[in-house]
C-alpha positions as CSV (number, residue, x, y, z in Angstrom):
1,X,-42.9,-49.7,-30.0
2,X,-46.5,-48.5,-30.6
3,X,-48.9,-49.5,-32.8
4,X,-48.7,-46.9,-35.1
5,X,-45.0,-47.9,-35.9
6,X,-46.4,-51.3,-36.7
7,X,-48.2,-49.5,-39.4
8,X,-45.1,-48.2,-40.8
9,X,-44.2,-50.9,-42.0
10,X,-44.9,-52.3,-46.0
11,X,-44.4,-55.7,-47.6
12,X,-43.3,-56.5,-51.2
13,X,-43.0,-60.1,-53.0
14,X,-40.2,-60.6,-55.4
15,X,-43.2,-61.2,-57.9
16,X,-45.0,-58.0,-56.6
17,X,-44.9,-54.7,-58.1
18,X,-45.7,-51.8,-55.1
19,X,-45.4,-52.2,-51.7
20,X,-48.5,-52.9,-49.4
21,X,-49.2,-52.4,-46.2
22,X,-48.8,-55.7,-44.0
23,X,-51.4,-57.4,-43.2
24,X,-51.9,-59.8,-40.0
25,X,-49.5,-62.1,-39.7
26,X,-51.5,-65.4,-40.2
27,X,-52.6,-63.8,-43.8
28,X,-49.0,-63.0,-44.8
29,X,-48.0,-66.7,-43.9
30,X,-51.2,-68.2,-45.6
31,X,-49.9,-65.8,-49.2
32,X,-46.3,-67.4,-48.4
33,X,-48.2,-70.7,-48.9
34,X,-49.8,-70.4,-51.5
35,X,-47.1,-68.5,-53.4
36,X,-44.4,-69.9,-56.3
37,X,-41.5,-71.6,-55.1
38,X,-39.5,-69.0,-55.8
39,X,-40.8,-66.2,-54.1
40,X,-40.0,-64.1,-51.0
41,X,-41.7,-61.8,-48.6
42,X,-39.8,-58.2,-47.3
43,X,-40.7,-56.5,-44.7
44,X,-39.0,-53.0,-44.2
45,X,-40.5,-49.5,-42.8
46,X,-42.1,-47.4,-45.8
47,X,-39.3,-44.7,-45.6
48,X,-36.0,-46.6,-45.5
49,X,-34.6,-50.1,-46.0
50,X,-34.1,-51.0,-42.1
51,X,-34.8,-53.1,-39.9
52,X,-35.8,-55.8,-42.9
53,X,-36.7,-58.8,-42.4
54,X,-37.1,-61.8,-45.1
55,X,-39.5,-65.0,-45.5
56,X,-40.1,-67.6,-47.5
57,X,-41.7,-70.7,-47.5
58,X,-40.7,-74.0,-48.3
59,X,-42.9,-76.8,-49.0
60,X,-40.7,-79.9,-47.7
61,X,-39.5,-77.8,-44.7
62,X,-42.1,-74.6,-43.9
63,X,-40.8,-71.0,-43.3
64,X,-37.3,-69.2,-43.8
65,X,-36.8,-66.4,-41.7
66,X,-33.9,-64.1,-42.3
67,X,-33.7,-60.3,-40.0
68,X,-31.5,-57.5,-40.7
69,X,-31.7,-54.7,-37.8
70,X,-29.5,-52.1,-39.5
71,X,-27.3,-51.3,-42.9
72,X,-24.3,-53.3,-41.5
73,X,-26.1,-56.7,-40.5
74,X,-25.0,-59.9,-42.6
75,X,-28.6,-60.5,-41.3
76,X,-29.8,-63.1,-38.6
77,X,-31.8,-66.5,-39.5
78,X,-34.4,-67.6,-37.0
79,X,-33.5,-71.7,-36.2
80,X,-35.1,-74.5,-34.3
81,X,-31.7,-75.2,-32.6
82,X,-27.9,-74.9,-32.7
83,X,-27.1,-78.3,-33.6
84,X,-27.4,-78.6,-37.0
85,X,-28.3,-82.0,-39.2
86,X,-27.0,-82.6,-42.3
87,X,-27.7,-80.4,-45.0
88,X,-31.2,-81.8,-47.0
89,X,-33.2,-79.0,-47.9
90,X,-32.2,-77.6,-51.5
91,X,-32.3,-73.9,-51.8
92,X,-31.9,-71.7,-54.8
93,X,-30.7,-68.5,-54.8
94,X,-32.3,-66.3,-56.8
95,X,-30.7,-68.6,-59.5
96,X,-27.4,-67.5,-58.1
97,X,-26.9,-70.6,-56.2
98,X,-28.3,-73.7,-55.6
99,X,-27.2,-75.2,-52.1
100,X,-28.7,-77.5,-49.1
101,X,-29.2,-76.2,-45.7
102,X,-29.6,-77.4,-42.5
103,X,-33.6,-78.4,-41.5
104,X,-32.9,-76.3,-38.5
105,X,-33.1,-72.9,-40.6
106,X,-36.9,-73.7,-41.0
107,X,-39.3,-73.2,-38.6
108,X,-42.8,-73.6,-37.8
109,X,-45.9,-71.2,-38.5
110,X,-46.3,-71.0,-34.6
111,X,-42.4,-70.0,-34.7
112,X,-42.7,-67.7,-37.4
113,X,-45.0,-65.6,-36.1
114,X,-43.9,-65.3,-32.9
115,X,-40.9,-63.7,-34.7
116,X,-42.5,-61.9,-37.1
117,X,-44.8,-60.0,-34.3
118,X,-41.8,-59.2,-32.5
119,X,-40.3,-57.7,-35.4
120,X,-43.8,-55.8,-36.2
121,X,-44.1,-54.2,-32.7
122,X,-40.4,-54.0,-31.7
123,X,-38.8,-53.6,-35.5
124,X,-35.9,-56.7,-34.3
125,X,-35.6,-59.8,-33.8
126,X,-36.6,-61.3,-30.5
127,X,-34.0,-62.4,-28.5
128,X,-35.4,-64.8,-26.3
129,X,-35.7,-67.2,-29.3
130,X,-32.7,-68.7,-31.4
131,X,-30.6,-67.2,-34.4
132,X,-27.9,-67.4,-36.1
133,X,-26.0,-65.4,-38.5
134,X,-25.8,-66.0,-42.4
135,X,-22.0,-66.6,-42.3
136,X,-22.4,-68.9,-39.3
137,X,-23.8,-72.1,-40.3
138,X,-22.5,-75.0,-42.4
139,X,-24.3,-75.2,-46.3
140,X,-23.6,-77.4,-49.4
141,X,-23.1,-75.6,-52.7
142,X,-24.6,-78.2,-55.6
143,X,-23.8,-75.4,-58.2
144,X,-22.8,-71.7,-57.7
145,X,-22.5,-69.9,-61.8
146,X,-24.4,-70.4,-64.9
147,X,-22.0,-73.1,-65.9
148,X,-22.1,-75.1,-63.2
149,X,-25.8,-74.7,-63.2
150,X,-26.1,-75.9,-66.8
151,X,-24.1,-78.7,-65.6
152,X,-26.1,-80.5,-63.4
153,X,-29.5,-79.1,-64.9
154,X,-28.3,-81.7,-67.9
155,X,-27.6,-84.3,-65.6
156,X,-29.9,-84.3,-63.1
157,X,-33.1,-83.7,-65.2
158,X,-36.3,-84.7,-63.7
């Protein structure tokens, strides 16, 4: 890909309000830094929802990165390797879910990027690093509803 198709492309935060176009990579991993807990970059072209990709950041482990290359993808994360350690890292989704995942799933800024240009220039991932698909690695649910969440908010407060 060219470019210009680079410059298709627009990033949005969960916390943000319009789309923007994306900046250089070592600036959009420096705002995922710096950003709340809770929050999670998109990257998609301007005029439809594909190829997407999805990172976060997370302070005891560094960057989530999670590719969808078309409408039917469960989407790809990017991983350090295909053995997995036990589950440590706790992850909640979008209040959904809280559950641990495998260290594996988060990878360096050097990592990152690499990815992230790939996707920029090429709009996939790259395939000469590791991934693996959402359904495909093991995760521990610590609570999955409201109740459940209520639960163990009132017996594990901090």
């Amino acid at each position: 890909m060219t470019e210009d198709y680079r410059q298709t492309f627009r990033l949005s935060f969960i916390s943000g309000a319009s789309p923007l176009v994306v900046p250089p990579t070592w600036e959009l991993l420096a705002q995922l830094r710096s950003a709340a807990p809770w929050d999670e970059a998109s990257i998609h072209p301007a005029e439809s929802d594909f190829p997407r990709v999805h990172i976060n950041w997370h302070q005891a482990a560094f960057f989530n990165v999670h590719c969808f290359e078309n409408a039917v993808s469960l989407g790809q994360f990017l991983v350090t390797a295909l053995e997995f350690s036990p589950p440590s890292i706790e992850i909640n989704l979008g209040g959904q879910a809280l559950e641990r995942w495998r260290r594996e799933l988060f990878v360096s800024e050097v990592l990152a990027t690499e990815a992230l240009e790939h996707f920029l220039d090429h709009g996939e991932l790259k395939p000469l690093l590791s991934w693996i698909g959402a359904g495909q690695f093991p995760r521990e649910t610590i609570w999955q509803d409201r109740g459940e969440r209520e639960a163990w908010q009132r017996t594990n407060r901090r």
